[in-house]
C-alpha positions as CSV (number, residue, x, y, z in Angstrom):
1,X,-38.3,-1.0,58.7
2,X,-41.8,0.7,58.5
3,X,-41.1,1.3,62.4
4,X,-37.8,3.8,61.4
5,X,-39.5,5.4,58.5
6,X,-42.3,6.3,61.4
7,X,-39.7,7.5,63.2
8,X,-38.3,9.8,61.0
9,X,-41.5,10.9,59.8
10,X,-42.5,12.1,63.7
11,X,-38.9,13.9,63.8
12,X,-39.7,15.7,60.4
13,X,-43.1,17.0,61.8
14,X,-41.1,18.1,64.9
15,X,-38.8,20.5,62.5
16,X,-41.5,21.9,60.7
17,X,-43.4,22.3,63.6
18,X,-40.9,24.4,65.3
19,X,-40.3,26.5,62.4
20,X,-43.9,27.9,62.9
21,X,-42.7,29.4,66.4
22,X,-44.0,33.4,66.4
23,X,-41.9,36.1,67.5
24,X,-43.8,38.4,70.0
25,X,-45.1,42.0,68.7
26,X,-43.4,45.4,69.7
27,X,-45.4,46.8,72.6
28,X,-47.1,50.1,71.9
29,X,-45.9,53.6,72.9
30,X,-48.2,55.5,75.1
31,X,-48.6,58.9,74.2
32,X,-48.9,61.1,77.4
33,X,-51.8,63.4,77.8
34,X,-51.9,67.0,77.3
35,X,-52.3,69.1,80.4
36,X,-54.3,72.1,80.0
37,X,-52.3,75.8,80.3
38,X,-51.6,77.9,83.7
39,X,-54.1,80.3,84.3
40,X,-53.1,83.7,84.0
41,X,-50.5,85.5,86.1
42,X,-53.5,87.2,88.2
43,X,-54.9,83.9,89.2
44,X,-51.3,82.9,90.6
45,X,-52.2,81.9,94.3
46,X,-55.0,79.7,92.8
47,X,-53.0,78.4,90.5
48,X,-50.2,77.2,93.1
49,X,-52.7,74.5,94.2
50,X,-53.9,73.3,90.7
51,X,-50.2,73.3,90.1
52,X,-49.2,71.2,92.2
53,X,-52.2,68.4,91.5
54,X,-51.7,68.9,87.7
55,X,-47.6,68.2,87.8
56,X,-48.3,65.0,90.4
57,X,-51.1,63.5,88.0
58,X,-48.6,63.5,85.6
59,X,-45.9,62.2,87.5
60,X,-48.0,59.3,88.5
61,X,-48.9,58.7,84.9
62,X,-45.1,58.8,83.6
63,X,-44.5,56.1,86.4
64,X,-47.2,54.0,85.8
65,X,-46.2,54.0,82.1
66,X,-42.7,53.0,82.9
67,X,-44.2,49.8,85.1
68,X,-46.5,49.0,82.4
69,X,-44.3,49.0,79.7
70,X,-41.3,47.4,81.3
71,X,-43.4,44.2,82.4
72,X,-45.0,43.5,78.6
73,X,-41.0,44.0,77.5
74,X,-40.1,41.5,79.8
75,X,-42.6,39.4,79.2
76,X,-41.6,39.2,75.3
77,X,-38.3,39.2,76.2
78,X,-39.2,35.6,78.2
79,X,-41.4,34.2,75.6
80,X,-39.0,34.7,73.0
81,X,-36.0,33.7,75.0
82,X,-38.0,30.6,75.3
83,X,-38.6,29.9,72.3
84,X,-35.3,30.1,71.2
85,X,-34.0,27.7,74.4
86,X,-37.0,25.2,72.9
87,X,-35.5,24.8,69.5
88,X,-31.9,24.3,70.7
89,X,-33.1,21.3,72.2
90,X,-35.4,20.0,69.5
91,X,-32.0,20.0,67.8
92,X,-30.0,18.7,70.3
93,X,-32.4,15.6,70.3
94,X,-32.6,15.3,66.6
95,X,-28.7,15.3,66.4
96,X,-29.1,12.6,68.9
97,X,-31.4,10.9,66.8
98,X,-29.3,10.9,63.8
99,X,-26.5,9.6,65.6
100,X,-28.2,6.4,66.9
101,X,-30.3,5.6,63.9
102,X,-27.0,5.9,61.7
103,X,-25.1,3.7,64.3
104,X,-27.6,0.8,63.8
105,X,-28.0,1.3,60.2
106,X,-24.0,1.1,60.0
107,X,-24.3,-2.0,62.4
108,X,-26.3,-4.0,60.8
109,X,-25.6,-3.5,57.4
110,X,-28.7,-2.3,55.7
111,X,-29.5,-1.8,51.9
112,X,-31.2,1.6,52.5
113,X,-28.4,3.3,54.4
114,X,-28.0,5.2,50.9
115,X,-31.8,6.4,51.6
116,X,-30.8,7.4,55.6
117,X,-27.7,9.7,54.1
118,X,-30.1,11.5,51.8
119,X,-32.7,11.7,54.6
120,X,-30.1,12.9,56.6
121,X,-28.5,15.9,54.1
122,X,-31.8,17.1,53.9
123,X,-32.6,17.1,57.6
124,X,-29.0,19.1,57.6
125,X,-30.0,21.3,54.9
126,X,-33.2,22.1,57.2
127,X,-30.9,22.5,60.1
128,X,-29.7,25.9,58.9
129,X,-33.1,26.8,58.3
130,X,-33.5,26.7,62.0
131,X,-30.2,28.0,62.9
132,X,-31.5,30.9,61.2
133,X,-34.5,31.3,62.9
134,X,-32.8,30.8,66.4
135,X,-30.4,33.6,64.9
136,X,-33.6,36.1,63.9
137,X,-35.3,35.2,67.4
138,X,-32.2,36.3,69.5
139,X,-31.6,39.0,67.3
140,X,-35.7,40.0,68.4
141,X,-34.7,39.7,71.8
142,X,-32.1,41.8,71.7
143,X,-33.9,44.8,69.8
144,X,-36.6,44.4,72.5
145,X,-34.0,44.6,75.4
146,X,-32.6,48.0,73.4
147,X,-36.4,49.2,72.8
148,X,-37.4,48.9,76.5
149,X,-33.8,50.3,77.6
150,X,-34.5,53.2,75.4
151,X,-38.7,53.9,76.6
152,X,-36.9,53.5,80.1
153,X,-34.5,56.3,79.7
154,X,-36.7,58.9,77.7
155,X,-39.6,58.2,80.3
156,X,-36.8,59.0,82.7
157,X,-35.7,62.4,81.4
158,X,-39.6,63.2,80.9
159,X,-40.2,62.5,84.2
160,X,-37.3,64.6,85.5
161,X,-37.9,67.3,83.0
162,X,-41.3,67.0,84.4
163,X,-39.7,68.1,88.1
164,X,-37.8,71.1,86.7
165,X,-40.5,72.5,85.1
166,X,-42.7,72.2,88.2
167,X,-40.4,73.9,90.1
168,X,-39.8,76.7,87.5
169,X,-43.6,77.0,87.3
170,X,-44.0,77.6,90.9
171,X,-41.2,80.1,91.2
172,X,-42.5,82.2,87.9
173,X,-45.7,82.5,90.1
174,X,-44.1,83.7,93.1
175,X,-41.8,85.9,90.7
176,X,-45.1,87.5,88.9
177,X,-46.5,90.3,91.7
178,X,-42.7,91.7,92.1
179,X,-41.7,91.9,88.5
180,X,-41.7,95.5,88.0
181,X,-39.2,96.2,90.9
182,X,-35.9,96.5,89.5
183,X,-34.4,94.2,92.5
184,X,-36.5,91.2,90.8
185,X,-33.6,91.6,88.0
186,X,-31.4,88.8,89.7
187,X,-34.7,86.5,89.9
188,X,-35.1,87.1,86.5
189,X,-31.9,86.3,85.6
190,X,-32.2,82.9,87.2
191,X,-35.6,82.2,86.0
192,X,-34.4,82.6,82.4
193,X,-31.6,79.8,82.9
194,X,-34.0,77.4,84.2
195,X,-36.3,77.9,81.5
196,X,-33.6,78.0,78.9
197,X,-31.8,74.5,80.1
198,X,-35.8,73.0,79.8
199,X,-35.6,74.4,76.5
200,X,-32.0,72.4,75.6
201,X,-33.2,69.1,77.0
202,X,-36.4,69.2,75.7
203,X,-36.0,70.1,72.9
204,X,-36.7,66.9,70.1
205,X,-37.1,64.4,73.4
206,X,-40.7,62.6,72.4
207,X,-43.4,63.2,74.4
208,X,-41.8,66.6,76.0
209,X,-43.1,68.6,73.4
210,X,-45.4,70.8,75.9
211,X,-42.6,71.8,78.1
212,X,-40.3,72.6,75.2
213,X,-43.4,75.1,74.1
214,X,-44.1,76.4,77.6
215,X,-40.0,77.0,77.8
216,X,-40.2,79.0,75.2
217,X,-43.6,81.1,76.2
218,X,-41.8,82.0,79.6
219,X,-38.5,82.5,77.6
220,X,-40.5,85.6,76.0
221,X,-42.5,86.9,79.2
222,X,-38.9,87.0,81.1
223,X,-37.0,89.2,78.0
224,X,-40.5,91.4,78.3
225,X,-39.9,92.3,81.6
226,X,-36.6,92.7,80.6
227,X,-37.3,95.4,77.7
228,X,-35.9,93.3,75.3
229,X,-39.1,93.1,73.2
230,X,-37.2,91.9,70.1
231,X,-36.7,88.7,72.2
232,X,-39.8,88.4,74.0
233,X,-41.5,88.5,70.3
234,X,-39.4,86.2,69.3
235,X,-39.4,83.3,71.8
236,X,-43.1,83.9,71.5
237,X,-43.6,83.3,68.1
238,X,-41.3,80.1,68.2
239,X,-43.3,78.8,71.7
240,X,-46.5,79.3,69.5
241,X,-45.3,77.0,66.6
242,X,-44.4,74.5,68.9
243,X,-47.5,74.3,70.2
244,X,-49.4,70.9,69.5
245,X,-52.2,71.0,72.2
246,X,-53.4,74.8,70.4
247,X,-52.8,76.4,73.9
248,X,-54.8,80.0,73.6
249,X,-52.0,81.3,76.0
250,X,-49.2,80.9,73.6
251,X,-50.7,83.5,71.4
252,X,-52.1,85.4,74.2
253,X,-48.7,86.0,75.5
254,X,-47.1,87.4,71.9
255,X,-49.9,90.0,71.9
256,X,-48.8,90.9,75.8
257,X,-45.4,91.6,74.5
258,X,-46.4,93.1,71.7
259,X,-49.0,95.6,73.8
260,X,-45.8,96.3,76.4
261,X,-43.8,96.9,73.2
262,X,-46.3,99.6,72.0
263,X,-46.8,101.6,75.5
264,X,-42.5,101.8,75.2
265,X,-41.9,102.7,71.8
266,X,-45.2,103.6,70.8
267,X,-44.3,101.9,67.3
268,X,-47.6,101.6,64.9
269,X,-45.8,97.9,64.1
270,X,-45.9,96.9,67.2
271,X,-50.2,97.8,67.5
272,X,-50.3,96.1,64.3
273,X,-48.9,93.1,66.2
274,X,-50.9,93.1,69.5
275,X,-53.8,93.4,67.1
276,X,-53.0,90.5,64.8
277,X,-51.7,87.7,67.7
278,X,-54.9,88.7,70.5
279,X,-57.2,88.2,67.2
280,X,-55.7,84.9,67.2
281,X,-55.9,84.2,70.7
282,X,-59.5,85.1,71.0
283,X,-60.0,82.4,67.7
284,X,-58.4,80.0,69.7
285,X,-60.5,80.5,73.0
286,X,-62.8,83.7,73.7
287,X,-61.4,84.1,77.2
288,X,-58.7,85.5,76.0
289,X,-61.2,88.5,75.6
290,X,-61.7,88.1,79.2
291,X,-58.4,88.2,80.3
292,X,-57.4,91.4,77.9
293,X,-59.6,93.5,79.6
294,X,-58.3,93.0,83.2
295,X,-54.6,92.7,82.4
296,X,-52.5,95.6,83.0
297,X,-50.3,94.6,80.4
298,X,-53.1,95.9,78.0
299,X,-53.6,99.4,79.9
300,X,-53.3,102.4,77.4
301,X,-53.4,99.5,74.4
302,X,-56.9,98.1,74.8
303,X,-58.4,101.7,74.5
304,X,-56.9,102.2,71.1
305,X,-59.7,101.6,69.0
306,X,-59.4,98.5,66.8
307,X,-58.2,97.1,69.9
308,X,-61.1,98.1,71.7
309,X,-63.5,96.4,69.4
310,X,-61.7,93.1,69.5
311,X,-62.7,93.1,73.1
């Protein structure tokens, strides 16, 4: 008799035991890094090569995030699956248990069979217990599975994103030195639909917050070129809220189209402007002082006087 009762005792500490199985922890999210800004449009054939080693660092980071983050998923994903394989057949082998003990008990006729069926309605009772937590771990697995599916995908239209705005980069360079002929028109044109479909899809994506904001800052320089100053003003405004790395260019560029504005129109609001948003700039980064006084966008403008003494 003592031997069952030992029995039954190791079986209990087996339940209890299993109950104490941990579920893994959510991997983190890695935040990509900020990039720093193009240089200005005068430094374009320098810029092509920075370009290009700027846009691959990042690729390489995106992918290596990707790797990184789809092993420790999988890895959870494992351990939890086996976890959940472990307690099945702690059950299975308690079931088993029951089974025979209650098959001996019946056999032989003992007194405390009443004891074994209240031994065993409890054991049952803890059985859903279990059930539950089998239910909860799977449940974990799956939410990891749909986590890792999701990282995989945005990192995916990141990293194409990513690709696009290279490319767009690249040809708004190669645009810059010809924009005041009127045949750049149809370039224009096509460089405002590429930067207005990286506008659309990155627009809210996690982690593309930089291109959305540089989408936008080319958005404006394209409808200045244009003569649509309402627009450039605008989308450069907009590309300036959405600016979480503080990027002195994004202000830099309102007071362009503000300054290109004034030489049109010769509109006292629109001095106001280019005075308020290259005050900002120069706050944000005192090269934009630099940059003011060689850029052509600023001829005429940077001799007014107030203008003059911000420089």
């Amino acid at each position: 008799m003592s031997r069952v009762i030992a029995c039954i005792a190791v079986m209990m500490c087996l339940i209890f035991g299993a109950l104490a199985v941990a579920a893994p922890a959510t991997p983190p999210v890695a935040t990509s890094a900020a990039t720093p800004p193009p240089s200005p449009p005068q430094a374009a054939a320098e810029l092509k090569s920075e370009l290009a080693a700027q846009e691959q660092r990042s690729l390489d980071f995106y992918k290596e995030l990707v790797k990184e983050q789809e092993e420790v998923a999988k890895k959870a994903i494992e351990a939890s699956a086996a976890s959940v394989e472990r307690i099945k057949d702690l059950m299975e082998m308690i079931s088993a248990l029951l089974i025979a003990v209650g098959g001996v008990f019946t056999f032989f006729g003992i007194r405390e069979f009443r004891q074994f069926s209240a031994l065993k309605r409890k054991i049952l009772a803890d059985k859903d217990k279990i059930d539950q937590a089998v239910e909860k771990a799977e449940k974990h697995v799956l939410a990891l599975e749909a986590n890792l599916a999701s990282h995989t995908q945005r990192s995916l239209a990141i990293h194409n994103l990513m690709i696009d705005l290279a490319a767009t980069r690249f040809k708004y360079l190669l645009y810059l030195p010809k924009r005041a002929d009127p045949s750049s028109k149809t370039e224009r044109d096509k460089l405002i639909q590429e930067a207005r479909k990286i506008e659309t899809e990155s627009q809210g994506l996690p982690g593309a917050e930089r291109m959305y904001s540089w989408s936008l800052a080319q958005l404006g320089a394209l409808y200045a070129d244009d003569q649509n100053f309402e627009k450039a003003l605008d989308y450069g405004k907009l590309s300036y809220d959405n600016n979480p790395q503080k990027y002195m260019d994004r202000a830099y560029n309102v007071s362009c189209s503000a300054s290109r504005a004034w030489r049109a129109t010769r509109k006292p609001a629109m001095l106001d402007t280019c005075e308020e948003w290259l005050r900002k700039a120069i706050d944000l980064d005192v090269r934009a002082k630099e940059l003011a006084r060689a850029d052509e966008d600023f001829d005429e403008t940077r001799e007014q006087p107030r203008i003059k003494a911000l420089l």
